[in-house]
C-alpha positions as CSV (number, residue, x, y, z in Angstrom):
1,X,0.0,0.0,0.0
2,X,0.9,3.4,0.2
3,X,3.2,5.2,2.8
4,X,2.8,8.4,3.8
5,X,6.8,8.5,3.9
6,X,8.7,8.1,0.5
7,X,12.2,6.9,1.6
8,X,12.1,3.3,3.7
9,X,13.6,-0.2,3.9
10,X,10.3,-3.0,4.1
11,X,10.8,-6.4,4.9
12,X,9.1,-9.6,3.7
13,X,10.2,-13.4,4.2
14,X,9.2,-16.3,2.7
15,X,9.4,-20.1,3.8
16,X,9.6,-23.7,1.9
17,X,7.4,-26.5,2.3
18,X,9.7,-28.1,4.2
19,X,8.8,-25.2,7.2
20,X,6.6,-27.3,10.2
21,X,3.8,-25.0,9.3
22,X,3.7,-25.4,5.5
23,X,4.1,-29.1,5.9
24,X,0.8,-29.1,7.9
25,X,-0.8,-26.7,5.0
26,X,0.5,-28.9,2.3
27,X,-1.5,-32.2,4.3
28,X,-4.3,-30.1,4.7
29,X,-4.8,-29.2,1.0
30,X,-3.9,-32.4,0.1
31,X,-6.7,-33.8,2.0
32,X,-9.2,-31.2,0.5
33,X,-8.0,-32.3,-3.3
34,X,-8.2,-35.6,-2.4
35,X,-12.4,-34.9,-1.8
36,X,-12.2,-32.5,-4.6
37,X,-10.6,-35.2,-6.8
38,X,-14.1,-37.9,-6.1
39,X,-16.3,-35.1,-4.8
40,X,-16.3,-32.3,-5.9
41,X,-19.0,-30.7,-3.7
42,X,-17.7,-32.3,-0.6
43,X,-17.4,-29.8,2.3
44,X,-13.4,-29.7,4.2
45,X,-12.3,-28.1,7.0
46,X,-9.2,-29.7,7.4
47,X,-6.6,-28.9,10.4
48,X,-3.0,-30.1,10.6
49,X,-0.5,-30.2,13.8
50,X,3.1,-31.4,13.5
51,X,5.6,-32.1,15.8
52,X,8.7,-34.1,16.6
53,X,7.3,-37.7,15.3
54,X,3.6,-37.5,15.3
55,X,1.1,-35.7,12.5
56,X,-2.5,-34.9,14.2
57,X,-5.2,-33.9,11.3
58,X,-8.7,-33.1,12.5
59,X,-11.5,-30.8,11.4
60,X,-14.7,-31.2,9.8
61,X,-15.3,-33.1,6.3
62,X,-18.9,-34.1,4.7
63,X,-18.4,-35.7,1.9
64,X,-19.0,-39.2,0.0
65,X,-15.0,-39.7,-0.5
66,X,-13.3,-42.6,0.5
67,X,-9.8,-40.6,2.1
68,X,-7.2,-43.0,3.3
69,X,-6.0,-40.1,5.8
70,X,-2.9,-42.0,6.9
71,X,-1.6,-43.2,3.0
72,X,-2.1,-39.5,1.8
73,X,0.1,-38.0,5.0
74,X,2.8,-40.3,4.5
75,X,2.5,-39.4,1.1
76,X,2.7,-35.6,1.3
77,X,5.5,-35.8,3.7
78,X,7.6,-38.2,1.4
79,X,6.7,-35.5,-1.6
80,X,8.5,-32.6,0.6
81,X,11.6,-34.2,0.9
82,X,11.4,-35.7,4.9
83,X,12.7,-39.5,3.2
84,X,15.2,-40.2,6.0
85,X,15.7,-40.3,9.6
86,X,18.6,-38.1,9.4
87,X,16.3,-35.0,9.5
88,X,15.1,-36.7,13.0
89,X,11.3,-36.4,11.1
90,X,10.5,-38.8,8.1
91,X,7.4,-40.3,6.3
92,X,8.4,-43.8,6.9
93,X,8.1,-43.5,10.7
94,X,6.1,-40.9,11.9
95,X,2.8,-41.8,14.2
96,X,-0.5,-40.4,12.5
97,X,-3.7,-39.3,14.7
98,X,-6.7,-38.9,12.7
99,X,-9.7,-37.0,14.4
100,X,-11.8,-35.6,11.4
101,X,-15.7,-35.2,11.9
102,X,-18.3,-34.0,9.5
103,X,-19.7,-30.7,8.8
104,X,-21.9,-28.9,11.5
105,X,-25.8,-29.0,9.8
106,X,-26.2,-25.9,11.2
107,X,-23.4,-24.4,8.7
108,X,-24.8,-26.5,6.0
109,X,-28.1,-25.6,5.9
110,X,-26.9,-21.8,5.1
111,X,-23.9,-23.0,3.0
112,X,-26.3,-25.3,0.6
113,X,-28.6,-22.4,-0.3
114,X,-25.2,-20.6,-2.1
115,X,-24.5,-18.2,1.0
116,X,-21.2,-17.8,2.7
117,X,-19.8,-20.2,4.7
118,X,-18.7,-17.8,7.4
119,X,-18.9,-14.2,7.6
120,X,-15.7,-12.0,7.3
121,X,-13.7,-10.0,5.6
122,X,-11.2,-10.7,2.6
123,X,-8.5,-8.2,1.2
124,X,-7.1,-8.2,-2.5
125,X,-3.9,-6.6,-3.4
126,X,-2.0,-6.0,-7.0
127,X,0.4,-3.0,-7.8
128,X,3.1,-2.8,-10.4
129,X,6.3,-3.0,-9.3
130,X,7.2,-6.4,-10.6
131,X,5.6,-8.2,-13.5
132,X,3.8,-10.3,-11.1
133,X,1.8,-7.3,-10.1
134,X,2.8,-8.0,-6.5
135,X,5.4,-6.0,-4.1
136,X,9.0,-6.4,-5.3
137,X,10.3,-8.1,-1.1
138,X,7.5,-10.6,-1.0
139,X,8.2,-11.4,-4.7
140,X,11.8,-11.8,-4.2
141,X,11.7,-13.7,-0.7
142,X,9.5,-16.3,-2.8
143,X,12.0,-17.2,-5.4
144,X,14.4,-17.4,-2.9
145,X,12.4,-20.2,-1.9
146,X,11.9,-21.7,-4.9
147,X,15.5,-21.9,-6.2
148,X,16.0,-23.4,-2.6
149,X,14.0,-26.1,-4.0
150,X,15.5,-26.2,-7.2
151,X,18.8,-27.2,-5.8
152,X,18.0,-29.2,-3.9
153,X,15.9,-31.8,-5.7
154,X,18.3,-31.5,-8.8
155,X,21.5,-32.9,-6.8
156,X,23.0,-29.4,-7.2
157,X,23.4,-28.8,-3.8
158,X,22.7,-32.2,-2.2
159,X,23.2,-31.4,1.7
160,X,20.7,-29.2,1.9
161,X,17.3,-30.7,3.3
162,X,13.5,-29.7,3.1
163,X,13.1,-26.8,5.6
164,X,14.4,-23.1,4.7
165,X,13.2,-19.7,5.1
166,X,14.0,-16.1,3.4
167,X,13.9,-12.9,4.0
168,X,14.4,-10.0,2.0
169,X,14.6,-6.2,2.5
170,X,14.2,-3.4,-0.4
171,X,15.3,0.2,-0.3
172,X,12.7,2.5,-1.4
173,X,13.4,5.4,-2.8
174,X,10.8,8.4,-4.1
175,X,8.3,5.2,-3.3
176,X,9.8,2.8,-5.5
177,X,12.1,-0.2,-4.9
178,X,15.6,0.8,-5.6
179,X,17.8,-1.5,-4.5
180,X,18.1,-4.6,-2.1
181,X,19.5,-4.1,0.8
182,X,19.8,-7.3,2.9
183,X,19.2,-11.0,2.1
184,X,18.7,-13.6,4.9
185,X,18.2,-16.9,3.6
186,X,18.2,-20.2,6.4
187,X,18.3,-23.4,4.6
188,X,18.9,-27.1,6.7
189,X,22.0,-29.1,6.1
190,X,23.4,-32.4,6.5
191,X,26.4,-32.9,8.6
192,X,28.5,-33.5,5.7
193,X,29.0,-29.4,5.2
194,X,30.0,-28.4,8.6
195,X,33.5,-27.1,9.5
196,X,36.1,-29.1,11.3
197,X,34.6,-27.8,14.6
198,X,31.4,-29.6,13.8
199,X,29.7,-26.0,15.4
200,X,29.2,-24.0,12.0
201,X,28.2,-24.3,8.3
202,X,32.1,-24.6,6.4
203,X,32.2,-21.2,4.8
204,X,32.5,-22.8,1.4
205,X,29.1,-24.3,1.3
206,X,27.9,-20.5,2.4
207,X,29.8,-19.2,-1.2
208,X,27.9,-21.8,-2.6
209,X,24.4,-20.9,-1.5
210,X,25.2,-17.2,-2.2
211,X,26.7,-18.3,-5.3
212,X,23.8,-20.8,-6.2
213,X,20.9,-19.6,-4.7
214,X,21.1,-15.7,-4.3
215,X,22.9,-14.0,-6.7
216,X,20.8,-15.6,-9.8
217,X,17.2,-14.1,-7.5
218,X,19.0,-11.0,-6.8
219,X,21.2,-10.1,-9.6
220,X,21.9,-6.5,-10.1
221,X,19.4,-5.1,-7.7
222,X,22.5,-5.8,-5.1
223,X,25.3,-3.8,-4.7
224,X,28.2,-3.1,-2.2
225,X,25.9,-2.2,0.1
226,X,24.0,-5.2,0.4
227,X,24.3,-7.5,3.5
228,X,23.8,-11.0,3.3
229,X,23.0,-13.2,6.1
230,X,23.3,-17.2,5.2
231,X,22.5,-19.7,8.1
232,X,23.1,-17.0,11.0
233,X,22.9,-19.1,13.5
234,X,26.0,-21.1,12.6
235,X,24.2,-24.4,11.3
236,X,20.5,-25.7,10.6
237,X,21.3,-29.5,11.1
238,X,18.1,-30.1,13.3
239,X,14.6,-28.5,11.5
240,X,11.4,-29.3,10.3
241,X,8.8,-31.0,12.7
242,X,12.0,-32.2,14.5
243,X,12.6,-28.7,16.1
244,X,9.4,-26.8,16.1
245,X,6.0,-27.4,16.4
246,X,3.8,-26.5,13.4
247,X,-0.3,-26.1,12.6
248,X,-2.1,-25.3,9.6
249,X,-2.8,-21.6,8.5
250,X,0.1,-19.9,10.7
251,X,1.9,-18.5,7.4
252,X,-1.3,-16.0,6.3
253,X,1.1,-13.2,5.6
254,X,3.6,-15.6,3.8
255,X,0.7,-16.9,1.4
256,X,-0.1,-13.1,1.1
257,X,1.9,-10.1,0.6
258,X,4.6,-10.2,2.6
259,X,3.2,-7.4,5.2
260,X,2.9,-5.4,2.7
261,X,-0.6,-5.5,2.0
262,X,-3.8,-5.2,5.1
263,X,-4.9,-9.0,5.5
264,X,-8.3,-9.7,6.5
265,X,-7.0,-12.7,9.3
266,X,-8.5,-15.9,7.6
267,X,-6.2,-18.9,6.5
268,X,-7.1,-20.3,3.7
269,X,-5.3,-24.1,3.5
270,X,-7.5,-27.0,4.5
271,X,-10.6,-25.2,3.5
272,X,-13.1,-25.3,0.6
273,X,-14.1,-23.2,-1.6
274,X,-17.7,-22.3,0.0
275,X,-15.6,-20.8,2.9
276,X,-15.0,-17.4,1.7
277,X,-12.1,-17.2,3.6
278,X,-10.3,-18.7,0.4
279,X,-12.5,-18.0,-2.6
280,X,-13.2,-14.4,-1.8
281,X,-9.5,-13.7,-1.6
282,X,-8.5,-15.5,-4.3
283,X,-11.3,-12.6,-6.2
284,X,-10.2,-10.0,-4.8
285,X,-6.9,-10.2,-5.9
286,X,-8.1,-11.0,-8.9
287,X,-10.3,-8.0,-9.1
288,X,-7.3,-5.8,-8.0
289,X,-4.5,-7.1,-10.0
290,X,-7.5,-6.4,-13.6
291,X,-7.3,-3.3,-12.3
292,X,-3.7,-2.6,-12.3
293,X,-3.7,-4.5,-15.8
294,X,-4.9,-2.1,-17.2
295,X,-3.5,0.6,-16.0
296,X,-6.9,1.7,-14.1
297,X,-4.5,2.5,-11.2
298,X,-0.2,2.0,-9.9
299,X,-1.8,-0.2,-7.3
300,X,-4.8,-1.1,-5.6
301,X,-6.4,-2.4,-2.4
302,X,-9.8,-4.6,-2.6
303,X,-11.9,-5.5,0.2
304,X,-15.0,-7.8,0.6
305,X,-17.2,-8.4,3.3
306,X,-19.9,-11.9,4.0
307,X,-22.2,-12.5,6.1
308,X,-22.7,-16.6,7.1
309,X,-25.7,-17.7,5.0
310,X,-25.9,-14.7,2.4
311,X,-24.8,-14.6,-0.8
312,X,-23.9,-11.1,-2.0
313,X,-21.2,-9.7,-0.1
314,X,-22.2,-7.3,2.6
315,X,-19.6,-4.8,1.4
316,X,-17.4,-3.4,-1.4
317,X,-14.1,-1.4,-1.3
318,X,-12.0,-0.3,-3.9
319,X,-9.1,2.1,-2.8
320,X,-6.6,2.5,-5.0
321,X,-4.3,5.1,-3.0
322,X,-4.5,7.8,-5.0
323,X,-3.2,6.3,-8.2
324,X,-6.2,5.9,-9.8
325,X,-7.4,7.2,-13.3
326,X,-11.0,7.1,-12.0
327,X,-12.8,7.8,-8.7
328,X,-12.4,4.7,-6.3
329,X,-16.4,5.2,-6.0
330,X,-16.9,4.8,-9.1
331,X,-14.7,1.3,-9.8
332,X,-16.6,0.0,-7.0
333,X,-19.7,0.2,-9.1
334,X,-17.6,-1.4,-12.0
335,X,-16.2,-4.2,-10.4
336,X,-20.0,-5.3,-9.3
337,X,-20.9,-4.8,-12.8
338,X,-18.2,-7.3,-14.1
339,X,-17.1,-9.9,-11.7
340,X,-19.5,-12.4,-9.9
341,X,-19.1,-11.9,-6.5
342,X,-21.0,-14.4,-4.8
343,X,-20.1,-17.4,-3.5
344,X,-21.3,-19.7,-6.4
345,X,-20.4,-17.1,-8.7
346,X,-16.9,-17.1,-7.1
347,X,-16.4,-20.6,-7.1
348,X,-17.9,-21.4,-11.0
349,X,-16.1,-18.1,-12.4
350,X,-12.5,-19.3,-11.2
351,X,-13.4,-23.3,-11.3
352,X,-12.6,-23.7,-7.7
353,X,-13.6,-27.0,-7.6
354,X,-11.0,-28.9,-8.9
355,X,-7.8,-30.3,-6.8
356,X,-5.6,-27.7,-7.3
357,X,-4.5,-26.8,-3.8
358,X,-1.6,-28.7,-3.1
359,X,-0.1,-26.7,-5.4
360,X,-1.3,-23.2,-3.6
361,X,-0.1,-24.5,-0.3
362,X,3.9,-23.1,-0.4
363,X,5.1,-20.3,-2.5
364,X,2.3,-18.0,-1.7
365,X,-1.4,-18.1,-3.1
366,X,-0.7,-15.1,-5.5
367,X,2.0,-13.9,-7.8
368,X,2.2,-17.6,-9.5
369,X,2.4,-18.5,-13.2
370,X,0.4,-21.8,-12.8
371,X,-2.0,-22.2,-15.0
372,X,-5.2,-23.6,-12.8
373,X,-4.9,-20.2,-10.9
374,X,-7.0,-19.0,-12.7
375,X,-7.7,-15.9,-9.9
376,X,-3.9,-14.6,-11.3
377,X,-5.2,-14.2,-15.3
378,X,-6.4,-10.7,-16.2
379,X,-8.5,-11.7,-18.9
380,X,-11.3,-8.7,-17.0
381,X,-8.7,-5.9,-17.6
382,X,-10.2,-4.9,-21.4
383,X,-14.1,-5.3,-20.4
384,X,-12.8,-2.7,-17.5
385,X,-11.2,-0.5,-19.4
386,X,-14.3,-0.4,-22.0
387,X,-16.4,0.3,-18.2
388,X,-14.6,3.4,-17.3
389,X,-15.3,5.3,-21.1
């Protein structure tokens, strides 16, 4: 959004699948495409917890679905990279609680009519400072991420294991990103790369990751100035489940943007699309980044509102910061002219009901190429731009 100062440093971080909390959103949205994939109406409310050996999954599913619950943990957990006991957490040996329930009737009988499935408030965000239409730190932290990944399950850099986070700072100048100005990135290792004192990471494998990892993300928006901070701590040996806890929807700002943008406080892994928790979201960044698109406004902030049971939202926002090329009154009155904004509409417009969540659950919801997200297209920006004349 906006600052009223001109001249500051902001901060977003990123984290990999491999992150105690991300492997319990990666179960969780498994589970829900694993309905999605036999039933595509089928109702999930599906909570993960983590910890040293054990994976609890409860919450509230109606559906006709056969899940095996246990098969598709051990699954997900083999898929993000925990295949030996030498990260002290792996698939092969980890105990599995299962607790799931159905659906309360008393949400259903609201739900089934085509009205929320909670009431609350969702916030959409685009602006253009990277081709993604997102901010320029979140954006970075999350290819951080993803190269991470990349060298890791391509045998380039083979002692590094599934948990990592990243963190990246960006100077603004005159309110727009002008350089980077500090890269943390904290990636867990085997044994095989620490120094002869067996305390730190060998400074060689550090070259590497900067080499490797940071400078192809980063490129020429470092300079001199810029402070790089690789496995702080010394070493990352123990991580994962085996050194903190983690739980289902605890990375909202992660998923998001960064900090960067208001978030309205609702998770969205584990969940269907008739909680509006997710699909509202998912519009209104979509509504926000067709408004950027086409260069209706520099960036823009979108908020919905539901009531449990209801249909049409119980509220519109549009503010667009002062950037706009129209009134932000007057885009509100747009945007309920060309995008479907209740829940069914939601959920048919962007074809929410297909298992594509896995995929959602680390590298953030928004910003992605992929194809079945379909909420990042801006195939609305013309029919706006034909609105405002």
């Amino acid at each position: 959004m906006s600052f009223i100062r001109k001249d500051f440093f902001f901060t977003s971080e990123s984290v990999g699948a491999g992150h105690p909390d991300k492997v319990c959103d990666k179960i969780s949205d498994g589970i829900l495409d694993e309905v999605l994939r036999q039933d595509p109406r089928g109702r999930v409310a599906c909570e993960t917890f983590v910890t040293l050996g054990l994976v609890i999954v409860g919450g509230e599913i109606t559906t006709k679905a056969y899940v095996d619950v246990q098969g598709l943990v051990k699954k997900t957990i083999k898929a993000i990279g925990y295949t030996d006991p030498k990260y002290g957490f792996d698939y092969k040996t980890c105990g599995i609680l299962n607790g799931i329930h159905a659906q309360s009737p008393d949400i259903s009988m609201g739900v089934d009519t085509g009205g929320a499935g909670d009431q609350g408030i969702m916030i959409g965000y685009a602006n253009n400072e990277t081709k993604e239409l997102m901010p320029m730190p979140i954006t970075l932290a999350h290819k951080l991420i993803e190269r991470v990944d990349l060298m890791r399950t391509s045998g380039q850099l083979p002692y590094l294991g599934p948990d990592c986070k990243s963190q990246v700072t960006v100077e603004y100048v005159k309110g727009k990103p002008a350089r980077v100005d500090a890269v943390v990135v904290a990636c867990q290792h085997t044994e095989e790369v620490l120094d002869k004192s067996g305390k730190y990471m060998a400074e060689s494998a550090k070259k590497q990751m900067l080499k490797e990892i940071i400078n192809p993300i980063i490129g020429k928006l470092a300079d001199s100035k810029t402070k790089y901070f690789i496995n702080a701590t010394g070493k990352f040996v123990i991580g994962g489940p085996a050194s903190d806890t983690g739980m289902t929807g605890r990375k909202i700002i992660v998923d998001t943007y960064g900090g960067w943008a208001q978030h309205g406080g609702g998770a969205f892994s584990g969940k269907d699309p008739t909680k509006v928790d997710r699909s509202a979201t998912y519009m209104a960044r979509h509504i926000a980044k067709n408004i950027v698109a086409a260069n209706l406004a520099d960036e823009c902030t979108v908020e919905l509102s539901y009531c449990i049971g209801v249909a049409d939202p119980v509220s519109i926002m549009v503010d667009t910061h002062n950037t706009g090329e129209i009134s932000d009154e007057r885009l509100e009155k747009i945007v309920r002219d060309v995008f479907p904004l209740t829940p069914r509409g939601i959920i048919d417009y962007l074809k929410l009901l297909r298992p594509i969540y896995g995929k959602t659950a680390a590298g953030g919801h928004f910003g992605r190429k992929d194809a079945d997200f379909l909420w990042e297209k801006t195939n609305k920006a013309d029919e706006l731009k034909r609105a405002t004349r």
